[in-house]
N, CA, C and O atoms as a GROMACS GRO file, in nm:
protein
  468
    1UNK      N    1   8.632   7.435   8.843
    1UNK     CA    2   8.597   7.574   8.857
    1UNK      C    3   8.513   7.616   8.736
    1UNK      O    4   8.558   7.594   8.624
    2UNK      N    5   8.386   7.679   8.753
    2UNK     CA    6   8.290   7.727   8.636
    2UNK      C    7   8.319   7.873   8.616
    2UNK      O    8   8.337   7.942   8.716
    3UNK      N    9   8.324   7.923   8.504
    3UNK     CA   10   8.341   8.046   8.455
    3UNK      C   11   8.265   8.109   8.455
    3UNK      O   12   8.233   8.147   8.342
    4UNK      N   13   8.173   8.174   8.586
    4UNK     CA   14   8.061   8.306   8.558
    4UNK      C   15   8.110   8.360   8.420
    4UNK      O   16   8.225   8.363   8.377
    5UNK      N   17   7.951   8.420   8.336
    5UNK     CA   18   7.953   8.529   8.234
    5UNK      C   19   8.038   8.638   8.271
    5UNK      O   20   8.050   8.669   8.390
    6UNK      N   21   8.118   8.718   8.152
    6UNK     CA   22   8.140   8.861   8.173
    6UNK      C   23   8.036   8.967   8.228
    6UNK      O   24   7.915   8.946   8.216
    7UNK      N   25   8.081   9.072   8.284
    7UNK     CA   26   7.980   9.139   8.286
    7UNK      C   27   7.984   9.295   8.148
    7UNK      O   28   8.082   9.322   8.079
    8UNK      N   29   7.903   9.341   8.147
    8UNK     CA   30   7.964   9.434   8.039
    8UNK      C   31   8.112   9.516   8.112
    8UNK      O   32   8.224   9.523   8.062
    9UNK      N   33   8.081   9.552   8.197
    9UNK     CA   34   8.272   9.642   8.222
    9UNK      C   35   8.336   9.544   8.208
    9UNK      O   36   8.431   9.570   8.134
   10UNK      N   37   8.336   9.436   8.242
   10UNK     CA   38   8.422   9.309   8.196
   10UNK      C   39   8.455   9.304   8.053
   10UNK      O   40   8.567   9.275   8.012
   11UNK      N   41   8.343   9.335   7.971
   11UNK     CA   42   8.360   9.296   7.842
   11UNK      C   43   8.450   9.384   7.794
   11UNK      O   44   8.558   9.353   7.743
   12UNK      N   45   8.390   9.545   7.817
   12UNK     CA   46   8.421   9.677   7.803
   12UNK      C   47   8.604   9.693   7.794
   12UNK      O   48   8.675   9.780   7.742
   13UNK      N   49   8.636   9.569   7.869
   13UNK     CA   50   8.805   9.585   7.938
   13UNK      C   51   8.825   9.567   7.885
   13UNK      O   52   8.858   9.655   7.806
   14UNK      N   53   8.840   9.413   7.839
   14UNK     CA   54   8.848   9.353   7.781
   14UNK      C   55   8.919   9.365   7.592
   14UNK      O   56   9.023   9.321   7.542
   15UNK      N   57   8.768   9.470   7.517
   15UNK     CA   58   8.770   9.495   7.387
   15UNK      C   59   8.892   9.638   7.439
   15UNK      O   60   9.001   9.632   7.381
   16UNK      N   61   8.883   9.700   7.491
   16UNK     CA   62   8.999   9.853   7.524
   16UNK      C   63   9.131   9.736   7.512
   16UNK      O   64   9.221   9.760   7.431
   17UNK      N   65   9.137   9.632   7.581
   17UNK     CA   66   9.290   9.564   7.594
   17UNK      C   67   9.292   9.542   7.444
   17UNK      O   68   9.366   9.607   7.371
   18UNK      N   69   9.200   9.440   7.397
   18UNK     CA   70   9.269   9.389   7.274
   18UNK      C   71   9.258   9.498   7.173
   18UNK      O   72   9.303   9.476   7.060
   19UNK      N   73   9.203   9.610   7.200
   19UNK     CA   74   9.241   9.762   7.061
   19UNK      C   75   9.340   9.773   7.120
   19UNK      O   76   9.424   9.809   7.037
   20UNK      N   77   9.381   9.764   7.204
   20UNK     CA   78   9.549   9.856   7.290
   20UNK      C   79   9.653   9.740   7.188
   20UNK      O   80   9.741   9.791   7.118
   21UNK      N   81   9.643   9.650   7.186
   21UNK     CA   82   9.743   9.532   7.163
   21UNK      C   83   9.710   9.546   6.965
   21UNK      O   84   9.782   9.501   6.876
   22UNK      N   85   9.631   9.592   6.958
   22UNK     CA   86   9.675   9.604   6.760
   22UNK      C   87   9.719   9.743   6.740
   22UNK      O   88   9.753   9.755   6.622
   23UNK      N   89   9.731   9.838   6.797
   23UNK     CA   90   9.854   9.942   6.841
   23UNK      C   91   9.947   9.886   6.809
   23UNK      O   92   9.946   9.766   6.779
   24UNK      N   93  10.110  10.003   6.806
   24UNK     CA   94  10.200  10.006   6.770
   24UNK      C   95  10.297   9.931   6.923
   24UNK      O   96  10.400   9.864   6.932
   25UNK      N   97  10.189   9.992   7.031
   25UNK     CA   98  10.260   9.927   7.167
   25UNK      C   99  10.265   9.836   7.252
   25UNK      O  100  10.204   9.860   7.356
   26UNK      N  101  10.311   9.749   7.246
   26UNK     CA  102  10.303   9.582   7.236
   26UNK      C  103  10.285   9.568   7.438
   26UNK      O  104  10.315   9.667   7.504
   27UNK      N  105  10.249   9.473   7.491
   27UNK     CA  106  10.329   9.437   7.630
   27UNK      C  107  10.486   9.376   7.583
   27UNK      O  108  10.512   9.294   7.496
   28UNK      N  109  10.560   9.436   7.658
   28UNK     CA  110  10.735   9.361   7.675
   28UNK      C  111  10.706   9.243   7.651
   28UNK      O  112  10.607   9.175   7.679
   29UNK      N  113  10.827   9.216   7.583
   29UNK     CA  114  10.825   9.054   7.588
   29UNK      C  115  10.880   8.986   7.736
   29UNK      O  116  10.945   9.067   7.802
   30UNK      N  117  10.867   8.864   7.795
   30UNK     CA  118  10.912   8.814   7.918
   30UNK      C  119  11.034   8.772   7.864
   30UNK      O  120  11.068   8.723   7.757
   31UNK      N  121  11.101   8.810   7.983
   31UNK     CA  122  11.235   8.766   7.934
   31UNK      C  123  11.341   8.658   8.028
   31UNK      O  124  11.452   8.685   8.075
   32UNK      N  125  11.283   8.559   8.036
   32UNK     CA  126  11.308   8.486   8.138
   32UNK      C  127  11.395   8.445   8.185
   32UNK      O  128  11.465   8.422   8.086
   33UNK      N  129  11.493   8.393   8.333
   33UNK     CA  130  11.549   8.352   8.388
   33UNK      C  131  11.518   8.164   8.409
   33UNK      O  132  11.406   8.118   8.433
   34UNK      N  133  11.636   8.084   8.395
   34UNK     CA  134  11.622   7.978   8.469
   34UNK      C  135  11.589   7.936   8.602
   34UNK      O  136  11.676   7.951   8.688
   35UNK      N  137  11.448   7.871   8.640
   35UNK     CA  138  11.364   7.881   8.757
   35UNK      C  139  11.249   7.988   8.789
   35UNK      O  140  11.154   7.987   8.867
   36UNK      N  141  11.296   8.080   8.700
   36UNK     CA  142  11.198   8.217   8.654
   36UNK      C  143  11.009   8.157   8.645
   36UNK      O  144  10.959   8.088   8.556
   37UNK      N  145  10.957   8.200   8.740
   37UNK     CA  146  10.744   8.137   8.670
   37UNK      C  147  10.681   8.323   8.657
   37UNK      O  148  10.720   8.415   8.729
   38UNK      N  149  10.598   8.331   8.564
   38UNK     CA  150  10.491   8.369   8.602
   38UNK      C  151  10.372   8.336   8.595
   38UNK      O  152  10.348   8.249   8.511
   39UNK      N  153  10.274   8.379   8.663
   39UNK     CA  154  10.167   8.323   8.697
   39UNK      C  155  10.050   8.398   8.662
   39UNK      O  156  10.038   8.469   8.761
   40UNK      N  157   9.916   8.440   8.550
   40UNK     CA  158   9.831   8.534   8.565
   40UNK      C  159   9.700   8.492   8.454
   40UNK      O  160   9.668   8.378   8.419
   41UNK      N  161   9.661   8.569   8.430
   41UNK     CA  162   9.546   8.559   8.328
   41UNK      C  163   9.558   8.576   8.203
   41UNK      O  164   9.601   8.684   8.163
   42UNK      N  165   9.536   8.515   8.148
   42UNK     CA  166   9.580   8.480   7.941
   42UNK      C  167   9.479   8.593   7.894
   42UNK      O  168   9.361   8.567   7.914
   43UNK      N  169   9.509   8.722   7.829
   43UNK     CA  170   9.467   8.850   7.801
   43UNK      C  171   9.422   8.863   7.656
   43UNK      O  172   9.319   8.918   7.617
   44UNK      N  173   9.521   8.800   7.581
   44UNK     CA  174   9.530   8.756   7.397
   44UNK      C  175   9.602   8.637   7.390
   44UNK      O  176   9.671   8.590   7.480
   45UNK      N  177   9.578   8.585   7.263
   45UNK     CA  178   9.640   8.481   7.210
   45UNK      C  179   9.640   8.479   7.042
   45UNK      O  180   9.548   8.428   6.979
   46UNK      N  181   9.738   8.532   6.989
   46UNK     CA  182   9.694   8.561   6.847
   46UNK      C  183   9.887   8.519   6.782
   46UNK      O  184   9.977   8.468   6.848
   47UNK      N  185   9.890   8.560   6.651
   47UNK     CA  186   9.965   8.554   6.569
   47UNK      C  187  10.045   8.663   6.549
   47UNK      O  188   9.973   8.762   6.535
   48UNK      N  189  10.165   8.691   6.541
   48UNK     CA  190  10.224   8.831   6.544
   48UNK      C  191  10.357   8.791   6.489
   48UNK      O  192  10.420   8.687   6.513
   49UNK      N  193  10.390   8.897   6.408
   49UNK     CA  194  10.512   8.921   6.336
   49UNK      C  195  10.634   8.926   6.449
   49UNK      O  196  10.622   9.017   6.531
   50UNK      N  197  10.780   8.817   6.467
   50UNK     CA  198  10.852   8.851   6.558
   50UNK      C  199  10.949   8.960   6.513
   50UNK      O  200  10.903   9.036   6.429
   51UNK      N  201  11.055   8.978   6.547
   51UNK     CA  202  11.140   9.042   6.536
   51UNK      C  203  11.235   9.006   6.394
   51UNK      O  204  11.308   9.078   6.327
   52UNK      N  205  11.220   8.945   6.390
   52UNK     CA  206  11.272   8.867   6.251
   52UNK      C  207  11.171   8.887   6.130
   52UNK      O  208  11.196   8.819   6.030
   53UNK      N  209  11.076   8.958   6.126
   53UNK     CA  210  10.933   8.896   6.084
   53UNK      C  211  10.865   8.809   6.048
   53UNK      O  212  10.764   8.806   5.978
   54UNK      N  213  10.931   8.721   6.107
   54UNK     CA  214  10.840   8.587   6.097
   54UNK      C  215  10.713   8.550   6.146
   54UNK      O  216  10.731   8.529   6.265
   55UNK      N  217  10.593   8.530   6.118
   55UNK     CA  218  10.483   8.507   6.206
   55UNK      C  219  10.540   8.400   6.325
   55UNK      O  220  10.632   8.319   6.311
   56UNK      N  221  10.472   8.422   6.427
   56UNK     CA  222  10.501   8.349   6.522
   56UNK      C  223  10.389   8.377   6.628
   56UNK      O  224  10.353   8.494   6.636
   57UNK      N  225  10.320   8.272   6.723
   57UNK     CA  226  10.217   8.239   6.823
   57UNK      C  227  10.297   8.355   6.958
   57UNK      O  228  10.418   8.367   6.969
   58UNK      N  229  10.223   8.407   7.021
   58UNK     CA  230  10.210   8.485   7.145
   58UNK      C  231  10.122   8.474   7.222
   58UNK      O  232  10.031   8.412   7.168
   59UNK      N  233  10.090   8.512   7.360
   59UNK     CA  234  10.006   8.480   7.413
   59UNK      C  235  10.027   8.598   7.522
   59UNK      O  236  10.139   8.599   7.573
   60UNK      N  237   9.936   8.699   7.565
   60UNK     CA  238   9.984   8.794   7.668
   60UNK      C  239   9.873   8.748   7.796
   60UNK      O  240   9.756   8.710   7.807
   61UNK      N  241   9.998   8.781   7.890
   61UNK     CA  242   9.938   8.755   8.057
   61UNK      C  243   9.987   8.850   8.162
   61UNK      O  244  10.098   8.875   8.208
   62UNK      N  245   9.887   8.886   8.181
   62UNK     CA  246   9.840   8.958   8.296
   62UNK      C  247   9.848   8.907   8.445
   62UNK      O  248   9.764   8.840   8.507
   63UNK      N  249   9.965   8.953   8.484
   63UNK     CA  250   9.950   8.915   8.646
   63UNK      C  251   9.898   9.020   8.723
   63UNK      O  252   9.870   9.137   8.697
   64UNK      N  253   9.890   8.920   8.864
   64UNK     CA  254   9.812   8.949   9.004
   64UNK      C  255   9.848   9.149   9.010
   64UNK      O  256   9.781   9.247   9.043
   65UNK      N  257   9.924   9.137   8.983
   65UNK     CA  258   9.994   9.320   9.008
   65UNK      C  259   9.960   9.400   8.914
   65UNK      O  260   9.999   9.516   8.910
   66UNK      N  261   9.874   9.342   8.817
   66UNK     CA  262   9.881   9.365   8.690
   66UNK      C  263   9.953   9.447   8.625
   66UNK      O  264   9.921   9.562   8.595
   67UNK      N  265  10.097   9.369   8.590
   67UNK     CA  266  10.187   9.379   8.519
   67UNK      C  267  10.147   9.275   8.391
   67UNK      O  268  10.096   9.165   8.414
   68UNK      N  269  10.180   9.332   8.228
   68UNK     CA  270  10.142   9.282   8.116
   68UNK      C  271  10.246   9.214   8.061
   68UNK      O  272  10.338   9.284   8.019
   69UNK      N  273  10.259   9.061   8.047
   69UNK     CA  274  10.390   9.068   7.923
   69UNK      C  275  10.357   8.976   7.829
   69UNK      O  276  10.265   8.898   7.851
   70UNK      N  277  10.425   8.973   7.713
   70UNK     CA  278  10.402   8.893   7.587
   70UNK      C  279  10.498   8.790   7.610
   70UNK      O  280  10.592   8.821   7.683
   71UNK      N  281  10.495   8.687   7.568
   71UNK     CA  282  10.532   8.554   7.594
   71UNK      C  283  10.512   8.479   7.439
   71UNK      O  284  10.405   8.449   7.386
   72UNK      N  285  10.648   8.460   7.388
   72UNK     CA  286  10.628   8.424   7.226
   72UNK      C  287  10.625   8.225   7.259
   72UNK      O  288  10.696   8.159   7.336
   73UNK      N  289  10.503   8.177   7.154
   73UNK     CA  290  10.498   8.073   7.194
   73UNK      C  291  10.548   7.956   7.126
   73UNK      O  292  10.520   7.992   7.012
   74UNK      N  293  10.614   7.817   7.106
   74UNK     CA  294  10.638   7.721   6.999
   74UNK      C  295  10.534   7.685   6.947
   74UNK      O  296  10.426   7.740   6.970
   75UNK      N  297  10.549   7.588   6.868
   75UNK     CA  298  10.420   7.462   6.822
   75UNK      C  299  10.404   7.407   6.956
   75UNK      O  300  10.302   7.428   7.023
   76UNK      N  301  10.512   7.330   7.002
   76UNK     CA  302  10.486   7.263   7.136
   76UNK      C  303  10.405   7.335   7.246
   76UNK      O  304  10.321   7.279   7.316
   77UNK      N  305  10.432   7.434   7.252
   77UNK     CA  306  10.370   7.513   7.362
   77UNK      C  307  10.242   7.544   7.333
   77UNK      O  308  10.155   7.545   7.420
   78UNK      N  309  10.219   7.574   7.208
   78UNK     CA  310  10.099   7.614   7.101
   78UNK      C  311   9.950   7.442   7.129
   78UNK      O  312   9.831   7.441   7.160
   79UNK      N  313  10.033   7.353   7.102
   79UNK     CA  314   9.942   7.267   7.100
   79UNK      C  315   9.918   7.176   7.257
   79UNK      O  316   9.815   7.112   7.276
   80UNK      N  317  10.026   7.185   7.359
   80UNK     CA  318   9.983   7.216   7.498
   80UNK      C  319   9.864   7.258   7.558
   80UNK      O  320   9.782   7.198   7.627
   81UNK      N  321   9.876   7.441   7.493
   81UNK     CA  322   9.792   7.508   7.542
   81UNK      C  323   9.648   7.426   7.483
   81UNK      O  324   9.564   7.361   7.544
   82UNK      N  325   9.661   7.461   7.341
   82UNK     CA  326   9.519   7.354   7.272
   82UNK      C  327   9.457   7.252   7.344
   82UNK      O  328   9.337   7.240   7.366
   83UNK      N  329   9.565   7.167   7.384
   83UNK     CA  330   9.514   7.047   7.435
   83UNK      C  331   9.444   7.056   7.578
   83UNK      O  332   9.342   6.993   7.606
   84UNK      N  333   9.507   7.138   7.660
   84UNK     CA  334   9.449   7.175   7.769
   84UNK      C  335   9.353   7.268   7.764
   84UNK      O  336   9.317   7.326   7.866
   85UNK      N  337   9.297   7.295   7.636
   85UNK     CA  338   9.164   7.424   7.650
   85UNK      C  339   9.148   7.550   7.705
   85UNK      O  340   9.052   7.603   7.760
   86UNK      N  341   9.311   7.603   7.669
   86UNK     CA  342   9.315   7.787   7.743
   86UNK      C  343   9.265   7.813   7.676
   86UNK      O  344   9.243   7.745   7.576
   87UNK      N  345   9.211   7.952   7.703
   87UNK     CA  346   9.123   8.034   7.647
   87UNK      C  347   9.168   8.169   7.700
   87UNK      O  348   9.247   8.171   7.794
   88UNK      N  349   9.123   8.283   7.648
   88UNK     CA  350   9.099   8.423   7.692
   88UNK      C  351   9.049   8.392   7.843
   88UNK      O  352   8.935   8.346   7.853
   89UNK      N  353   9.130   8.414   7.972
   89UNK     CA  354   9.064   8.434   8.048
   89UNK      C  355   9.127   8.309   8.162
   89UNK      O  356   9.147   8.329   8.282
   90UNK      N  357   9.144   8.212   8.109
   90UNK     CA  358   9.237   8.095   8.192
   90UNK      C  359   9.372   8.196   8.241
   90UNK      O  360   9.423   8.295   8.189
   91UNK      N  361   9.407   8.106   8.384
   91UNK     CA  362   9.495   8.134   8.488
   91UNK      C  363   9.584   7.997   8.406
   91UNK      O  364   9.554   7.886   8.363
   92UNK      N  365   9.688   8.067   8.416
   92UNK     CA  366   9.830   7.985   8.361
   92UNK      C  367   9.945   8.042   8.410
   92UNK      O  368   9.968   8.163   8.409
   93UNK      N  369  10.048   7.915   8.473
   93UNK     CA  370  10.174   7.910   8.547
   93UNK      C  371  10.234   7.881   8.386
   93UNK      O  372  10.198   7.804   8.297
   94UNK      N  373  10.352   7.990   8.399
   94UNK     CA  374  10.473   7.936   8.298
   94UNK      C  375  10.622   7.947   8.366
   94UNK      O  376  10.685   8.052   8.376
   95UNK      N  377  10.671   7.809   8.415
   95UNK     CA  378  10.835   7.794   8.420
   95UNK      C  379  10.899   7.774   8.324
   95UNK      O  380  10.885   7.692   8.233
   96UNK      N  381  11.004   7.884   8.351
   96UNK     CA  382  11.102   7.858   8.273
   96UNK      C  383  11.244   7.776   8.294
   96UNK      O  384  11.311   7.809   8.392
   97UNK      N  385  11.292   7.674   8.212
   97UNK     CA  386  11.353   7.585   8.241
   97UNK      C  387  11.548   7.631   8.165
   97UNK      O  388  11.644   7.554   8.157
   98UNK      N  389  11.539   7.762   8.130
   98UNK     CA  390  11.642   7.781   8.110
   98UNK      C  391  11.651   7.794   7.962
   98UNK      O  392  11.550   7.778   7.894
   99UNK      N  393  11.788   7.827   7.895
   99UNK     CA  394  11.826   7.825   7.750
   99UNK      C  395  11.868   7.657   7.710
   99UNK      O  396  11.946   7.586   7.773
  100UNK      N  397  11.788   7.622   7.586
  100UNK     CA  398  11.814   7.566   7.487
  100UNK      C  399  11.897   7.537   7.412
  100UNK      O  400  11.818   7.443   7.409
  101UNK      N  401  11.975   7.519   7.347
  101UNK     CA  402  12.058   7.512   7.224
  101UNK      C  403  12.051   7.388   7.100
  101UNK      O  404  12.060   7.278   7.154
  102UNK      N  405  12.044   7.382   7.008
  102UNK     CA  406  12.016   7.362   6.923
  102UNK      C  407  12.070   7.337   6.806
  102UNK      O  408  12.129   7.437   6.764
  103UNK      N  409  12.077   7.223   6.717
  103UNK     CA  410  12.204   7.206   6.630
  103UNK      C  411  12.250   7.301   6.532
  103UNK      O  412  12.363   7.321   6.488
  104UNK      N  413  12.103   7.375   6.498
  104UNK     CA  414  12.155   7.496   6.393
  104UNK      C  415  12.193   7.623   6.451
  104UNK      O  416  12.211   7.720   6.377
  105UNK      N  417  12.206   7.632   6.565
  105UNK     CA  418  12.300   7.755   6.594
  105UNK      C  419  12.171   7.824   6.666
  105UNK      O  420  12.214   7.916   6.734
  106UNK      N  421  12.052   7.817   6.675
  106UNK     CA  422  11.968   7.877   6.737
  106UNK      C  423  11.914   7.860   6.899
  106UNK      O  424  11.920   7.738   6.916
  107UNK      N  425  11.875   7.908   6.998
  107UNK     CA  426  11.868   7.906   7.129
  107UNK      C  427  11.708   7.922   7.168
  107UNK      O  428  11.640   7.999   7.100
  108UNK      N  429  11.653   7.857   7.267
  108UNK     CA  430  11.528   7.924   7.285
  108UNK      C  431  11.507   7.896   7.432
  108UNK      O  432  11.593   7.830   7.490
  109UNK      N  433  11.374   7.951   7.516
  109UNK     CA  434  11.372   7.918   7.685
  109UNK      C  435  11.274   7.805   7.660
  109UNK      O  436  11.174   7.813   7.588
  110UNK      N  437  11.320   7.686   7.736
  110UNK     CA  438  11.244   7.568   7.752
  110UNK      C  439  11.170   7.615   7.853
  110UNK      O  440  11.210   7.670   7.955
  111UNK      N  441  11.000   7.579   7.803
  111UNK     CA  442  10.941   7.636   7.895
  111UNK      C  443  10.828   7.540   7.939
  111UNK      O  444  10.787   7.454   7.862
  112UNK      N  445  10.793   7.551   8.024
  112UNK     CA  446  10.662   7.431   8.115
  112UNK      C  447  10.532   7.499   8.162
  112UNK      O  448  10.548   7.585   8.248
  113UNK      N  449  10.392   7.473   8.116
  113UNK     CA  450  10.304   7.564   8.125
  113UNK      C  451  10.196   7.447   8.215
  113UNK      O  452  10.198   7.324   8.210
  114UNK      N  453  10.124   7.521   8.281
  114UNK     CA  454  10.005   7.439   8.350
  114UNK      C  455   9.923   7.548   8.342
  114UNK      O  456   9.964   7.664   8.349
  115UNK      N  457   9.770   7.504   8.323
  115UNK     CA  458   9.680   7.544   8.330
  115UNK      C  459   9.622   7.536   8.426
  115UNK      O  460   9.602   7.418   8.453
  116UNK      N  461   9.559   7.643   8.537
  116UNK     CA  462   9.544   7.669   8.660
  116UNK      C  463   9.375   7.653   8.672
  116UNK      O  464   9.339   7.596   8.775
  117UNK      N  465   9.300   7.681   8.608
  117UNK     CA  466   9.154   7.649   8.588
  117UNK      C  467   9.096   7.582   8.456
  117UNK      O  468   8.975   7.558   8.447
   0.00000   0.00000   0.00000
C-alpha cells in the first residue's frame, strides 16, 4: 500500500491534534482487557512523563469511530514498532494478552502489535 501526500486540511489536522496533545489534556490511557484489540491510526508517538514521572514511550491511536487513546509503550514494543517502520499515520492492531507479573512486584499488559500498512 503507497501513502498518497497529505493534503493541507490533512496537514492542518493533523498540527491542531499534536497542539491538542502538548495541552494539559491527554487522550485516556487504554486500559485493556485480556483478548481486548484495538485497531486505528498512530496520531503521535513521543515521550511523556507517566504517572510515576518517569519518562516513558506512548503512542496515541485513533480509531475507525474516532475514539482517541494513549497506549504507554515498552522497549519491546518500542523497538517492534521501529523495526516494522510505523510512522505518524500507519494502521496498527494492538492485542492484548492479559496481565504480566513480574519478580519485583510489578505488573504490566502483554501486548502484540501488527502493523496493518
Amino acid at each position: 500500500m503507497v501513502k498518497k501526500p497529505l493534503s493541507d486540511e490533512e496537514k492542518g489536522k493533523i498540527a491542531r491534534f499534536q497542539h491538542s496533545l502538548s495541552s494539559e489534556s491527554y487522550p485516556p490511557y487504554w486500559r485493556c482487557l485480556d483478548g481486548e484489540q484495538l485497531t486505528g491510526i498512530i496520531k503521535a508517538m513521543e515521550t511523556r512523563p507517566n504517572v510515576s514521572g518517569v519518562m516513558q514511550d506512548v503512542i496515541v491511536v485513533q480509531e475507525k469511530n474516532d475514539d482517541i487513546w494513549s497506549v504507554w509503550v515498552n522497549g519491546y514494543i518500542k523497538t517492534a514498532l521501529e523495526l516494522r517502520k510505523a510512522t505518524i499515520g500507519s494502521v496498527i492492531n494492538i492485542k492484548c494478552g492479559g496481565k504480566v507479573k513480574v519478580e519485583f512486584g510489578h505488573d504490566y499488559n502483554a501486548l502484540q502489535i501488527r502493523i496493518l500498512n
